[in-house]
N, C-alpha and C positions, 0 to 999 in steps of 0.2 A: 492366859491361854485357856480356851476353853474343853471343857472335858466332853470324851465321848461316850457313848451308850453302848456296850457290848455286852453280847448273850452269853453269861458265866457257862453255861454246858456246853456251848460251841467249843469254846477254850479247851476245858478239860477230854471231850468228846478226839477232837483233834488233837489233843497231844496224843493222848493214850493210841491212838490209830496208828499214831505218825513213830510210835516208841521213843518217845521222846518225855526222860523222866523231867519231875520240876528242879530237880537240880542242876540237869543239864540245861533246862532251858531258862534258867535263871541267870547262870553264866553265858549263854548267846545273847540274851535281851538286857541284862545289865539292871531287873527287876531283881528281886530279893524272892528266897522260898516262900518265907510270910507270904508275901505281895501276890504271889499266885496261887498260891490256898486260898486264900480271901477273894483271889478273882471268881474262882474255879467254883467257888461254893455259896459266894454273895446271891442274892435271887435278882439284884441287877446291879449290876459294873461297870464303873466310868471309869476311864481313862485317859491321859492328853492324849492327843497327835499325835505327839512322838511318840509314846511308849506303844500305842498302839500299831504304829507302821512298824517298831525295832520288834515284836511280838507276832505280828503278820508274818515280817521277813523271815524270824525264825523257825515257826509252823511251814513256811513257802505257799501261801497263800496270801488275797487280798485282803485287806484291812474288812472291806465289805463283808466278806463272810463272817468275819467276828462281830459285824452289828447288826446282820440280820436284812442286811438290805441284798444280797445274794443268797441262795439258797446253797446248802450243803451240796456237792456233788460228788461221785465214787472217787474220782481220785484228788479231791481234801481227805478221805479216806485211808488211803492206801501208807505203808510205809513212807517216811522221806525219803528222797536220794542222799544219796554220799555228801556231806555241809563240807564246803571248800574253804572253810577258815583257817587264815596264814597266821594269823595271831598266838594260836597254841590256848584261846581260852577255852575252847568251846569242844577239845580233845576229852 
């Protein structure tokens, strides 16, 4: 599988907007806290497919905007809504 090219500041930029800590969002994505410090702070970051749609889904944004092929817009911005997970992980 091959890796993709994502902009580390995007990452961190959008969580902190979205209030969304990397612990919390280490249990929605199923990465590790490590794994998202190193994303968050690397000067460029690859990741598969997958981790990066399971990473997208839980900012609620496109994959594209984490690699730079979309541009930021105000609401990538804004708080998240309410995360509807039935699981109990991500409480």
């Amino acid at each position: 599988m091959s890796a993709t090219t994502v902009l580390p500041d995007r990452i961190k930029t959008i969580r902190k907007a979205r209030k969304i800590g990397r612990t919390r969002l280490a249990k929605m994505t199923g990465l590790t806290e490590r794994t998202l410090t190193k994303l968050e702070t690397a000067k460029s970051a690859e990741m598969t497919p997958d981790a990066l749609d399971h990473l997208a889904h839980a900012l609620q944004i496109t994959p594209f905007v984490l690699t730079g092929e979309l541009p930021l817009s105000y609401s990538d911005l804004e708080p998240a809504s309410a995360h509807t997970c039935t699981s109990g992980c991500c409480s």
